[in-house]
GUDRENDO-484924 format. One record per residue (C-alpha): residue number from 0; x, y, z; residue in one letter. Coordinates in nm, 3 decimals, padded with zeros to 5 digits. Last residue first. Layout:
N
<NUM,<X,Y,Z>,'A'>;
...
***
This chain:
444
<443,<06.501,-05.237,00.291>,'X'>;
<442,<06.380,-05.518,00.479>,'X'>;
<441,<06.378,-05.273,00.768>,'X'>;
<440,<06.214,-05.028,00.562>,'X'>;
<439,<05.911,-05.277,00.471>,'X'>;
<438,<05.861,-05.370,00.849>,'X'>;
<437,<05.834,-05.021,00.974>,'X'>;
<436,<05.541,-04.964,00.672>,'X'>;
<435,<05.384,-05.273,00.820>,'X'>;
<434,<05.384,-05.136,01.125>,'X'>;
<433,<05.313,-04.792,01.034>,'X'>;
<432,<04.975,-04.937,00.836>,'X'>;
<431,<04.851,-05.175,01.105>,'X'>;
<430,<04.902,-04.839,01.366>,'X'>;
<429,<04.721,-04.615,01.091>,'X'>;
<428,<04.409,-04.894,01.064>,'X'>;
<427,<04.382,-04.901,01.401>,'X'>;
<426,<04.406,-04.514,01.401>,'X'>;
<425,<04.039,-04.516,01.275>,'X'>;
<424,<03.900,-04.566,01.597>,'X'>;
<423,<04.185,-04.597,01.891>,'X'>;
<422,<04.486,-04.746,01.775>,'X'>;
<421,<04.685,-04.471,01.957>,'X'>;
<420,<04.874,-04.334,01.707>,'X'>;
<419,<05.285,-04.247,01.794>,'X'>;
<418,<05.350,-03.964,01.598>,'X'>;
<417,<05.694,-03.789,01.713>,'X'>;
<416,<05.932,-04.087,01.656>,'X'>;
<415,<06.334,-04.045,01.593>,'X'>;
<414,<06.488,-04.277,01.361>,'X'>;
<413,<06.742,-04.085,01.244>,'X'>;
<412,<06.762,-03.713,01.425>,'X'>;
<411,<07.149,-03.683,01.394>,'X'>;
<410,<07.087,-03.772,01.056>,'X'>;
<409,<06.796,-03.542,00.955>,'X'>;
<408,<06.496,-03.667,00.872>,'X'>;
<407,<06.429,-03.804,00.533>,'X'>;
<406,<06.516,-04.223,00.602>,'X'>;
<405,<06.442,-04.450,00.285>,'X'>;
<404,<06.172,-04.680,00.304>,'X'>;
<403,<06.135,-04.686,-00.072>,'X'>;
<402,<05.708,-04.741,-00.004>,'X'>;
<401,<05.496,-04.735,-00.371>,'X'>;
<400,<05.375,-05.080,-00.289>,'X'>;
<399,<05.674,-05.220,-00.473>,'X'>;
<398,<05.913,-04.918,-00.545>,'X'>;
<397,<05.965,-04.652,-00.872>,'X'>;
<396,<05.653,-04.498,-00.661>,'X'>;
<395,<05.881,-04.370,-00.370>,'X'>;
<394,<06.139,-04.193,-00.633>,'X'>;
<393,<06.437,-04.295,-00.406>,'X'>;
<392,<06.722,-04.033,-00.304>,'X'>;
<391,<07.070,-04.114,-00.383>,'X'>;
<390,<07.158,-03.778,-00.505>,'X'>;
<389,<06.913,-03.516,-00.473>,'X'>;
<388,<07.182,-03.248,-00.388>,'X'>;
<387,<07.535,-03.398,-00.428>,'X'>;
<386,<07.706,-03.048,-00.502>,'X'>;
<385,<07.765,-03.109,-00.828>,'X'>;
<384,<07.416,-03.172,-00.825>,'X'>;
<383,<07.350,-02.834,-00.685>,'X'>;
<382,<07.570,-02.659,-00.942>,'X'>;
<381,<07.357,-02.832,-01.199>,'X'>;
<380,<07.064,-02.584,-01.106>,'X'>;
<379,<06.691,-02.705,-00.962>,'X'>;
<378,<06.864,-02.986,-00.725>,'X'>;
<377,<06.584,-02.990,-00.452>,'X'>;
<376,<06.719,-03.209,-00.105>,'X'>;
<375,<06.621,-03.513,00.012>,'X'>;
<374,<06.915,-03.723,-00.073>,'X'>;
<373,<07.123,-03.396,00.048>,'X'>;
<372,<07.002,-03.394,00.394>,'X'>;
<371,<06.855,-03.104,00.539>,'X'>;
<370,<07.056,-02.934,00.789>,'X'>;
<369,<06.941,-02.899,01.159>,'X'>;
<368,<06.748,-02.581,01.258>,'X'>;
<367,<06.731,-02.600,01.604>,'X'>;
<366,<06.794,-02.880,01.862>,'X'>;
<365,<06.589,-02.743,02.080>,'X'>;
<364,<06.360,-02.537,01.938>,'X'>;
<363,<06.298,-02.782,01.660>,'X'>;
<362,<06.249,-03.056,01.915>,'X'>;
<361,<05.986,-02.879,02.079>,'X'>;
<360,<05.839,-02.826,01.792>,'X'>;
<359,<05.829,-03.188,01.695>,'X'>;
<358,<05.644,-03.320,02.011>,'X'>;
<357,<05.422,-03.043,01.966>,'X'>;
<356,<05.340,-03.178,01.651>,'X'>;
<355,<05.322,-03.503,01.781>,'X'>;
<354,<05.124,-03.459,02.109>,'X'>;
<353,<04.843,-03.286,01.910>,'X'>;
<352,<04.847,-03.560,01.615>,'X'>;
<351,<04.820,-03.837,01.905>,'X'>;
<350,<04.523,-03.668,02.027>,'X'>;
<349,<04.320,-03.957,01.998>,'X'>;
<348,<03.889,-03.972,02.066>,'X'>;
<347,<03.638,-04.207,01.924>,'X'>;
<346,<03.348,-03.955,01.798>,'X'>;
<345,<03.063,-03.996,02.019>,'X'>;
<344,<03.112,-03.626,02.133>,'X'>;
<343,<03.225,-03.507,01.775>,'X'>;
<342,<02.926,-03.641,01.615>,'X'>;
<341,<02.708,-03.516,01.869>,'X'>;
<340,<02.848,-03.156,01.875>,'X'>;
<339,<02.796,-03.195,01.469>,'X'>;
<338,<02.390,-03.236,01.463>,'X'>;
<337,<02.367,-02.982,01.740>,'X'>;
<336,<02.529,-02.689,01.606>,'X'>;
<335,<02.344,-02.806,01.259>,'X'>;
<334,<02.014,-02.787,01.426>,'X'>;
<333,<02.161,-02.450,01.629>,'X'>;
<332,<02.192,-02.291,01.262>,'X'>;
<331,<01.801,-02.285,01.263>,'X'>;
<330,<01.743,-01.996,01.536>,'X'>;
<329,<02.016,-01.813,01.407>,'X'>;
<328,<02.248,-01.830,01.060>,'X'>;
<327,<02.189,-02.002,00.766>,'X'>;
<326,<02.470,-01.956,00.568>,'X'>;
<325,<02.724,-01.941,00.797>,'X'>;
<324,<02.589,-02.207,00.988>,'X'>;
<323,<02.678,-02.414,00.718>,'X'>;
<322,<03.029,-02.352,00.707>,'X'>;
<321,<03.085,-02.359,00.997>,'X'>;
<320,<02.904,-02.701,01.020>,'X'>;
<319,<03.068,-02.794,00.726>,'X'>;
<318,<03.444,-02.730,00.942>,'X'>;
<317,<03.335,-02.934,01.259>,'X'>;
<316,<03.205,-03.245,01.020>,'X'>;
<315,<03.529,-03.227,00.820>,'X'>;
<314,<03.743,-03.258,01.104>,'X'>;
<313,<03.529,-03.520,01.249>,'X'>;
<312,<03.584,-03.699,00.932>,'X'>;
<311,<03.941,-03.773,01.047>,'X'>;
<310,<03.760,-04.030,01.308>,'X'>;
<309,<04.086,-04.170,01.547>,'X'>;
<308,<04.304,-03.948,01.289>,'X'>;
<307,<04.244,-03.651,01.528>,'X'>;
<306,<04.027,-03.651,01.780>,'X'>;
<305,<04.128,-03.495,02.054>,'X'>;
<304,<04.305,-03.177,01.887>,'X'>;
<303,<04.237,-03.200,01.554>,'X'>;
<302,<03.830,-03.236,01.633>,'X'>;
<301,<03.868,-02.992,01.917>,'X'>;
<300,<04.020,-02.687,01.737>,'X'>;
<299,<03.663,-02.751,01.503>,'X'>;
<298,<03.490,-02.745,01.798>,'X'>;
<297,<03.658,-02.420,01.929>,'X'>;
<296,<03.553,-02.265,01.549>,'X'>;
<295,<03.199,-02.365,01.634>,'X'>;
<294,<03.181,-02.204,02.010>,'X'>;
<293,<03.329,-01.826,01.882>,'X'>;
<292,<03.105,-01.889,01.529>,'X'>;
<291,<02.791,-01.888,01.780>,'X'>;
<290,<02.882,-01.616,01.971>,'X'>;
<289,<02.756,-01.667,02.346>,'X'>;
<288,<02.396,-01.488,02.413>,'X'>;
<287,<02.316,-01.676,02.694>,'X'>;
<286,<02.076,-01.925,02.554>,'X'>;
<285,<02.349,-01.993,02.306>,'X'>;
<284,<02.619,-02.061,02.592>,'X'>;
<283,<02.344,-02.251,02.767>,'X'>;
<282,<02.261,-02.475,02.506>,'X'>;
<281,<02.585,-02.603,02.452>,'X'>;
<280,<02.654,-02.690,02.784>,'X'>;
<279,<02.356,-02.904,02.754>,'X'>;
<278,<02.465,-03.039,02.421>,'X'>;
<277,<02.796,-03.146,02.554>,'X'>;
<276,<02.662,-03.293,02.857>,'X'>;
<275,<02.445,-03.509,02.681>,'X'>;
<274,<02.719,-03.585,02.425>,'X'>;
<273,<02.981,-03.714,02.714>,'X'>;
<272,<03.263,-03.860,02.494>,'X'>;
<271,<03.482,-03.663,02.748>,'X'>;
<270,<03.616,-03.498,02.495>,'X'>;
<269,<03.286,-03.308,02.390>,'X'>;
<268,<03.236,-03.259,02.759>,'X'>;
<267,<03.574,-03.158,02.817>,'X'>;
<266,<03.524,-02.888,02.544>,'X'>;
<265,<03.168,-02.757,02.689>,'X'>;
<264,<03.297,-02.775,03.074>,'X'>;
<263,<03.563,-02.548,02.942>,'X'>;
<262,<03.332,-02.344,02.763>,'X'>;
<261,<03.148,-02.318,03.045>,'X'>;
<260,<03.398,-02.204,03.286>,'X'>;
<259,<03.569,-01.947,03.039>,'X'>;
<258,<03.248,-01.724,03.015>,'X'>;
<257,<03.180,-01.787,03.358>,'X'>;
<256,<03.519,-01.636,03.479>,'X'>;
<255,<03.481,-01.269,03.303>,'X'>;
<254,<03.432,-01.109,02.981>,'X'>;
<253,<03.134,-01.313,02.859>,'X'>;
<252,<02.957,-01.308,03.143>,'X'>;
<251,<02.754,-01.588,03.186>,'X'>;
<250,<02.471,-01.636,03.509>,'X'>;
<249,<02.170,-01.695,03.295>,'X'>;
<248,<01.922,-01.351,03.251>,'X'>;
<247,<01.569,-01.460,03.269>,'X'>;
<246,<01.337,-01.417,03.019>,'X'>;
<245,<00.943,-01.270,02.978>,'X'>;
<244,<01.166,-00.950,02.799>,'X'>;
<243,<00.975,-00.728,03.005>,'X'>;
<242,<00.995,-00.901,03.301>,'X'>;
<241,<01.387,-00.987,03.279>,'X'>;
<240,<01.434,-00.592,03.188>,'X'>;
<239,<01.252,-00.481,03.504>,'X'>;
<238,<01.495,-00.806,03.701>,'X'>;
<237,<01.807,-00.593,03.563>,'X'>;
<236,<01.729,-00.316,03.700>,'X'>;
<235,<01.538,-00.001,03.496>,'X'>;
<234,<01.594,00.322,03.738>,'X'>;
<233,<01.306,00.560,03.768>,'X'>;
<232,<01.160,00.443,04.111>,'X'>;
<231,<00.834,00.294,03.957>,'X'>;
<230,<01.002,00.111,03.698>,'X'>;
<229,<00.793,-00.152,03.469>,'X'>;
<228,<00.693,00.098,03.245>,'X'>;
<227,<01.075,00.178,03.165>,'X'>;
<226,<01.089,-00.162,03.097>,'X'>;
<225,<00.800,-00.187,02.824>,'X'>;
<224,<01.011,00.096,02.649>,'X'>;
<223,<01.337,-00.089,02.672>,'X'>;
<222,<01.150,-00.411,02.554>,'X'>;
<221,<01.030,-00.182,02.214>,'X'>;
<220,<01.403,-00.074,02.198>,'X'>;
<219,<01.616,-00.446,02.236>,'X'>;
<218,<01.311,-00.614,01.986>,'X'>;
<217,<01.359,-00.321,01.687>,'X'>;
<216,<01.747,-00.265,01.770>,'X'>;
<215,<01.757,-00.657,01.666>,'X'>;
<214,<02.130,-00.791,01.691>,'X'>;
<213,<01.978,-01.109,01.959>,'X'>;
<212,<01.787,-00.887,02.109>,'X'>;
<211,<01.940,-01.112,02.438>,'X'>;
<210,<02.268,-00.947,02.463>,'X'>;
<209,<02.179,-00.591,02.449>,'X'>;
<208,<01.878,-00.643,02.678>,'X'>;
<207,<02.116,-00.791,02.959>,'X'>;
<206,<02.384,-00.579,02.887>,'X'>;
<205,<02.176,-00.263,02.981>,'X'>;
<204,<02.008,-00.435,03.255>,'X'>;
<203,<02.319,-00.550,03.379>,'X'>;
<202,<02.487,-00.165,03.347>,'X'>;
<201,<02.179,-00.060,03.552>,'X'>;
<200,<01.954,00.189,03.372>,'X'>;
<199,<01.831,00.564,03.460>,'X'>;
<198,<01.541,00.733,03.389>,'X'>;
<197,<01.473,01.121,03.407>,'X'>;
<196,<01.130,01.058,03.228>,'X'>;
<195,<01.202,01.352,02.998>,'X'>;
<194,<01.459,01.133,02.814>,'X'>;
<193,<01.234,00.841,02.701>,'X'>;
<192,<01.324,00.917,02.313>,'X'>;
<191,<01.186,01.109,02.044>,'X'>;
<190,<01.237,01.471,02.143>,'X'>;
<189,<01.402,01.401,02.479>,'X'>;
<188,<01.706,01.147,02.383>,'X'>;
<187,<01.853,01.022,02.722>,'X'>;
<186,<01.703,00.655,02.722>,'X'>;
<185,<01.697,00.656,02.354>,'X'>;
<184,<02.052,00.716,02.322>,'X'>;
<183,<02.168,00.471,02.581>,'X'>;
<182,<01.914,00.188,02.436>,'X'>;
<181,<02.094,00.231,02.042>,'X'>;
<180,<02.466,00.238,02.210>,'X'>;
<179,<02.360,-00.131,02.339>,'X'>;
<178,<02.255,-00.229,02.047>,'X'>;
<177,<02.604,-00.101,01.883>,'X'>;
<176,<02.794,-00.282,02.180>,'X'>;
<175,<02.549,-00.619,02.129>,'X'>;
<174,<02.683,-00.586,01.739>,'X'>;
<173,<02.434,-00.579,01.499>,'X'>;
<172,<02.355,-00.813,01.225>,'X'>;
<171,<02.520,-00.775,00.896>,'X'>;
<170,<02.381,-00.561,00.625>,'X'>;
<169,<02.446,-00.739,00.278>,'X'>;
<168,<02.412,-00.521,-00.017>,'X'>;
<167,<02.269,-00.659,-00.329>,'X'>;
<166,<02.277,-00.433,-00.660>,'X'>;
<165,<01.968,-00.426,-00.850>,'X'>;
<164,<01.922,-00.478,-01.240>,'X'>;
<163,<02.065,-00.847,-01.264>,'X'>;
<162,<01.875,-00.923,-00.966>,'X'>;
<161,<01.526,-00.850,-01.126>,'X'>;
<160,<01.635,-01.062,-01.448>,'X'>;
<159,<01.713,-01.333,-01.241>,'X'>;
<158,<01.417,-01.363,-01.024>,'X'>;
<157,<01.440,-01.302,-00.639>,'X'>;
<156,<01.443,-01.561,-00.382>,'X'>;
<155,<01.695,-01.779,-00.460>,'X'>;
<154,<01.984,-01.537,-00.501>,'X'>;
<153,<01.768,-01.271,-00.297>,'X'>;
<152,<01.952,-01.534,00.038>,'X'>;
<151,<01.591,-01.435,00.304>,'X'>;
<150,<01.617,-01.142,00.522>,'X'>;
<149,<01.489,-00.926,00.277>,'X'>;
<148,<01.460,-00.536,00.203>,'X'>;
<147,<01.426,-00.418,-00.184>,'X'>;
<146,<01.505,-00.109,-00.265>,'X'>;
<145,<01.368,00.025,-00.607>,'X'>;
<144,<01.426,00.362,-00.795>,'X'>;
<143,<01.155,00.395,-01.005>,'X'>;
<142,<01.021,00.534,-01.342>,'X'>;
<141,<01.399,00.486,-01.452>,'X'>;
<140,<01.217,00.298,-01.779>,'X'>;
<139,<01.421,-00.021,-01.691>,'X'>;
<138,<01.282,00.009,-01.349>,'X'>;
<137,<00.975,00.078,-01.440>,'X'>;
<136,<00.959,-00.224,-01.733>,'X'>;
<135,<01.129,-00.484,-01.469>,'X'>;
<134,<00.915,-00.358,-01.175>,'X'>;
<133,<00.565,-00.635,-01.325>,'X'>;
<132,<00.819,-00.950,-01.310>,'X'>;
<131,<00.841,-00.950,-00.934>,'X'>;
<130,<00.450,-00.992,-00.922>,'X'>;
<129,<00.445,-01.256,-01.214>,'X'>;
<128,<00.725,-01.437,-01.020>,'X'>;
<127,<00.591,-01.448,-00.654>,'X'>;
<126,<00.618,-01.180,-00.422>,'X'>;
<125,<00.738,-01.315,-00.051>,'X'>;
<124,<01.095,-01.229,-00.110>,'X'>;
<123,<01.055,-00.818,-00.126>,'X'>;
<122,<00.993,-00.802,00.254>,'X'>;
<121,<00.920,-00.459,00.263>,'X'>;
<120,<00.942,-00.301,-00.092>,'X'>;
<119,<01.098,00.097,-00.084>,'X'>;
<118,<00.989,00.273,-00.380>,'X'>;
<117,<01.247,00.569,-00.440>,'X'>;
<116,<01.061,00.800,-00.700>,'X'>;
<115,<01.294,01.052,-00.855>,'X'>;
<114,<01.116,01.428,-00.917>,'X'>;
<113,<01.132,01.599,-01.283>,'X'>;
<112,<00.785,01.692,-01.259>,'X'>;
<111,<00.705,01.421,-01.509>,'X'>;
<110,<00.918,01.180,-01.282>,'X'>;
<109,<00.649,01.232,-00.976>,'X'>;
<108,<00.354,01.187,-01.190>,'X'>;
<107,<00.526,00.861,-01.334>,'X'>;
<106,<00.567,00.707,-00.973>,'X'>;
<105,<00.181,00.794,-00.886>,'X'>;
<104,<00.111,00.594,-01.169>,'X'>;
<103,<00.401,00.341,-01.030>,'X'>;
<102,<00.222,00.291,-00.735>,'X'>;
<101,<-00.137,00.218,-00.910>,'X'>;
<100,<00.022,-00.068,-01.106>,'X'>;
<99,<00.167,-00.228,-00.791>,'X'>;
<98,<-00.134,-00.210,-00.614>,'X'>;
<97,<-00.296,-00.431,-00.909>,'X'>;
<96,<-00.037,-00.677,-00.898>,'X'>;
<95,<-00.027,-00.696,-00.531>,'X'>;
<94,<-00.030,-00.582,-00.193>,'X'>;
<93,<-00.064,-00.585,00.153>,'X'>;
<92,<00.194,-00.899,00.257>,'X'>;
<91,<00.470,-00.778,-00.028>,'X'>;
<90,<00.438,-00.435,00.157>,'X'>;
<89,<00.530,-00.129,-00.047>,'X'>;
<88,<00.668,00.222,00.149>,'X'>;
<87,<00.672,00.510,-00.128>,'X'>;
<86,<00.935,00.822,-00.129>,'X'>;
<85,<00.966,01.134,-00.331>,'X'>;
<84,<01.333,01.138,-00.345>,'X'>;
<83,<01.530,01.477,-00.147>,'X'>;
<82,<01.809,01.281,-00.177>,'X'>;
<81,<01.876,01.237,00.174>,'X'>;
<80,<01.547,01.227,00.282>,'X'>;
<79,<01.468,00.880,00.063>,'X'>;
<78,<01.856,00.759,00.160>,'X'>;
<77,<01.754,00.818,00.515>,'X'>;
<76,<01.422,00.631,00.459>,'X'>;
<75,<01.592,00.357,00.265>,'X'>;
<74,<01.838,00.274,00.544>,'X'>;
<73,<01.568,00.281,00.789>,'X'>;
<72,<01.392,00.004,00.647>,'X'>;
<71,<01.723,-00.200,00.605>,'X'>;
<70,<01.840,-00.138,00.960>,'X'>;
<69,<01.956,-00.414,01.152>,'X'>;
<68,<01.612,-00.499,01.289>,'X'>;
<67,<01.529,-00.882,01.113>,'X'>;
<66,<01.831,-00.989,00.965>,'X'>;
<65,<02.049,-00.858,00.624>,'X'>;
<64,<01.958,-00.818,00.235>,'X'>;
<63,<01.948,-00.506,00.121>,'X'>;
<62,<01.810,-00.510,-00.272>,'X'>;
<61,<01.937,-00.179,-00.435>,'X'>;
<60,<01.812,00.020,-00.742>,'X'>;
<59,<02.071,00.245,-00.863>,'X'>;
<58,<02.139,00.626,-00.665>,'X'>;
<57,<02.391,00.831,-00.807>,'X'>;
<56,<02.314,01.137,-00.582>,'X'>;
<55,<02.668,01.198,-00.532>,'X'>;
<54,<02.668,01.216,-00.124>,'X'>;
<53,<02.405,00.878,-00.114>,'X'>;
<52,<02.601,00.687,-00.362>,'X'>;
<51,<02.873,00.766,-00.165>,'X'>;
<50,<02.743,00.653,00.141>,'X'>;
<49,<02.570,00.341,-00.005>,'X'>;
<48,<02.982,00.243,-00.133>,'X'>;
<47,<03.201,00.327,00.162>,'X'>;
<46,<03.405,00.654,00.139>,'X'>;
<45,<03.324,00.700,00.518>,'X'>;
<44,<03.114,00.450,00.669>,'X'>;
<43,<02.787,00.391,00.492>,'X'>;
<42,<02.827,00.036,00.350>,'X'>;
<41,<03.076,-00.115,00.576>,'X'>;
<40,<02.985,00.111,00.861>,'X'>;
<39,<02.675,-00.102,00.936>,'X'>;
<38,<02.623,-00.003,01.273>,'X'>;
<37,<02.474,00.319,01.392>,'X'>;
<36,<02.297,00.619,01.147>,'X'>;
<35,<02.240,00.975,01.327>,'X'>;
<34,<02.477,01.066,01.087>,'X'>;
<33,<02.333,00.895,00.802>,'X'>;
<32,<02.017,01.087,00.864>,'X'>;
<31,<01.678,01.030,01.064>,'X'>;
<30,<01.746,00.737,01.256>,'X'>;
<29,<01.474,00.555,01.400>,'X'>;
<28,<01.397,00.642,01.737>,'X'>;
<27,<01.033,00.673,01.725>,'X'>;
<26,<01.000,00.384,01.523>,'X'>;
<25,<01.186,00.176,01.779>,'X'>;
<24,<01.022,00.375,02.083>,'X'>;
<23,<00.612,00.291,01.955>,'X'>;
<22,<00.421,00.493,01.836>,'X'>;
<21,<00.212,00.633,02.101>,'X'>;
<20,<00.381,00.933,02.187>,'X'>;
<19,<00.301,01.040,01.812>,'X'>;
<18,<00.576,01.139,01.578>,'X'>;
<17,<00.488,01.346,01.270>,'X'>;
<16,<00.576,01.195,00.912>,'X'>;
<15,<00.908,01.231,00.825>,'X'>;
<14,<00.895,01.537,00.547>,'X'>;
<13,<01.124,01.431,00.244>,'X'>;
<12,<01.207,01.775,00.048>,'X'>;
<11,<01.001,01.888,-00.288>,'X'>;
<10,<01.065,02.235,-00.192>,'X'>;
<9,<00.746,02.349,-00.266>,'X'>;
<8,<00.458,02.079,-00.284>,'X'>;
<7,<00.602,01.965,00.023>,'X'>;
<6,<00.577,01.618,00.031>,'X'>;
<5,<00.527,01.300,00.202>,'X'>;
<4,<00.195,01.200,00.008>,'X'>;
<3,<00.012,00.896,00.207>,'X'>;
<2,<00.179,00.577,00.165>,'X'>;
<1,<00.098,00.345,-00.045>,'X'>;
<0,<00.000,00.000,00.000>,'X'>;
***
C-alpha cells in the first residue's frame, strides 16, 4: 500500500511523518540521517559504497539483504530524505499486482515533474514471479528507484532478471555494543526518546537487553520501552528488563570467569565422549547470548586436537558445520550446532596428532634448525648436483607398494618418533599401516 503523500509541494524535500507518543520507541527512534545512522559502517562509513552513492546522488536500485532490525527500512528512509526522493513504502503482505500498477502511476507523476521516486518493498521475497516481473519495465524505464529489504539469500528468492538490475548489499547483524549504544541514546534522547522521564539503567540491565535482542534494535528498543513501564523508582534493574523481555538472565559473562567455565565444561564434555553434557553446555552458551562462530571454530580446534586421525571426518564435520551455519544463521543454525556436537562427542577420541606436533616443535627449538640432507634435497641448477643435492634419493613410486623406506629426517635425528597413534578408531588402521610400513624399511 501506499503511503500517504510525504511532500512539500514546494521544496520537494522528504517530510518524516509526525511522531506520536504512542508509536512505539523503535519507530520513534529511527534514525533520521546517516549521521544519526549506527552499525553497518561497511556500507555507509566514510568513502564506503551506499554513502557515496548517497553524497553523489547516483542512486541504482538496491536489494538489502540482512536480519530482522539491523536497519534496512531505515536505510531507505535516510537515503529517501537524503536525496530529497519522493518516497513510497510497499508491503509484499498488503499488496499486489494491481497495487503495484497504481504505485508506479503515482511514480510517473512524480518523474514528469522531474522528481525521482524511491519505492521501498518490505519483505521483497514473498512476491511471486508474475509480481516480481511487473518492476522490470519501471525500473528499466527509470520510473523507479527500487530497494528491496529481505532477510531471506535474494539469489533464490528473487528472479534473475530482477537481480541483474539491482545491486545486493548485505547488512550484517548488529553488534550487542552497537545495540547497546541504540538503548543509551533513547534513554537520554528528549524529542523522540524516554529522556524527559529522568530514567536511569543498571549496566546489567543494559547488557542484559543488548545481549538477548539477539542484533535486533527493533526487539532491544520496544522491551526498553516496556521496561521503563515496569520502573516505579526511575531506574530499569536488571529483574525490570527480565519481566519485560518474559526471560531470565543466565549467570555468563562473557568477559569474566563464567564465560571461560562453560566453555571449558563444553570442550571436556565433547572430549569426554559425554554428548548429553555437551549439548547441555551447549545450550546454555546460546541461551546466553555466546557467539555462535566463537563455540563452532573451538569445535573444530577440538576435532584436531582430541580426535584426530581416530575419526578424520570429524574434522570435516566441525568445518561444514561452519560452514553451514554461515549460511543459515540463528534460530536454525543451532540444528546443525547440534547435529555436529554429537558427532564429535561420540566420535572415538586420539590426540596423538596434538602430542606429535608439539612433540616436533619442541624438538625444533631445541635442537634447532638442523641441515637437510642432500638425498632429500631440490637440485633445480647443476651446481646443486655437483654439489650432491638429490643424489641417492628414491622416487617412492619406482618401489613395490609405492614405499622406498628410505630415512628423510635429519641424521642426527634418524629414527626419531613424534607420531605415535593410539589405535583408537580409525588409528587401528594407521598403527597396522606404520607397522607394516616399519617392516618394509627394515627389509630395505
Amino acid at each position: 500500500m501506499n503511503t500517504p503523500d510525504l511532500w512539500e509541494q514546494n521544496s520537494g524535500a522528504y517530510t518524516p511523518p509526525e511522531i506520536s507518543p504512542h508509536v512505539p520507541l523503535a519507530e520513534r527512534m529511527r534514525p533520521r540521517s546517516v549521521a544519526e545512522f549506527s552499525g553497518q559502517e561497511h556500507l555507509v562509513g566514510e568513502g564506503r559504497i551506499l554513502r557515496r552513492m548517497i553524497e553523489t546522488d547516483s542512486l541504482a536500485s538496491l536489494i538489502l539483504w540482512g536480519p530482522p532490525g539491523c536497519g534496512k527500512t531505515t536505510l531507505a528512509h535516510i537515503i529517501a530524505a537524503e536525496t530529497k526522493s519522493h518516497f513510497i513504502f510497499f508491503s509484499a503482505i498488503l499488496s499486489g499486482v494491481k497495487e503495484i500498477r497504481e504505485t508506479f502511476r503515482e511514480a510517473e507523476r512524480y518523474a514528469a515533474r522531474g522528481i525521482r521516486t524511491i519505492l521501498f518493498i518490505d519483505e521483497i521475497h514473498r512476491f511471486n514471479k508474475s509480481q516480481q516481473d511487473a518492476f522490470l519495465p519501471y525500473i528499466e524505464k527509470g520510473v523507479v528507484t527500487i530497494i528491496g529489504a529481505t532477510t531471506e539469500n535474494p539469489s533464490f528468492e528473487v528472479i534473475a532478471p530482477l537481480l541483474s538490475r539491482c545491486r545486493v548489499l548485505v547488512l550484517q547483524q548488529l553488534e550487542p555494543e552497537a545495540v547497546r549504544g541504540l538503548l543509551m541514546q533513547a534513554l537520554t534522547d528528549r524529542e523522540r526518546g524516554l529522556g524527559n522521564f529522568a530514567l536511569t539503567a543498571t549496566d546489567e540491565a543494559l547488557e542484559f537487553l543488548a545481549a538477548q535482542a539477539g542484533g535486533d534494535a527493533r526487539v532491544a528498543l520496544n522491551t526498553l520501552e516496556v521496561a521503563a513501564g515496569l520502573t516505579p523508582d526511575g531506574s530499569i534493574t536488571l529483574e525490570a528488563a527480565q519481566e519485560a523481555l518474559q526471560k531470565k538472565a543466565l549467570l555468563y559473562d562473557k568477559g569474566g570467569e563464567e564465560h571461560y567455565n562453560v566453555i571449558s565444561a563444553f570442550i571436556k564434555s565433547l572430549r569426554g565422549s559425554a554428548p548429553d553434557a555437551a549439548l547441555y553446555w551447549l545450550a546454555r552458551m546460546l541461551e546466553a547470548g555466546e557467539d555462535p562462530i566463537f563455540i563452532l571454530r573451538r569445535m573444530i580446534i577440538m576435532a584436531s586436537e582430541d580426535i584426530g586421525n581416530a575419526d578424520p571426518r570429524a574434522l570435516q564435520v566441525a568445518v561444514s558445520a561452519l560452514q553451514a551455519f554461515q549460511v543459515i544463521g540463528m534460530p536454525e543454525g543451532r540444528i546443525i550446532m547440534g547435529q555436529a556436537v554429537t558427532y564429535l562427542a561420540t566420535a572415538p577420541k586420539s590426540n596423538a596428532s596434538y602430542v606429535g606436533i608439539n612433540s616436533a616443535l619442541s624438538e625444533v627449538r631445541n635442537s634447532g634448525a638442523l641441515p637437510v640432507p642432500l638425498h632429500i634435497r631440490n637440485a633445480p641448477t647443476k651446481l646443486m648436483k655437483e654439489q650432491g643435492y638429490g643424489k641417492g634419493y628414491q622416487y617412492a613410486h619406482d618401489y613395490e607398494d609405492g614405499y622406498a623406506g628410505q630415512e628423510c629426517l635429519p641424521d642426527k635425528l634418524a629414527g626419531r618418533k613424534f607420531y605415535e597413534p593410539t589405535g583408537h578408531g580409525y588409528e587401528k588402521s594407521i598403527v597396522e599401516r606404520m607397522e607394516w610400513l616399519k617392516s618394509r624399511k627394515g627389509k630395505a
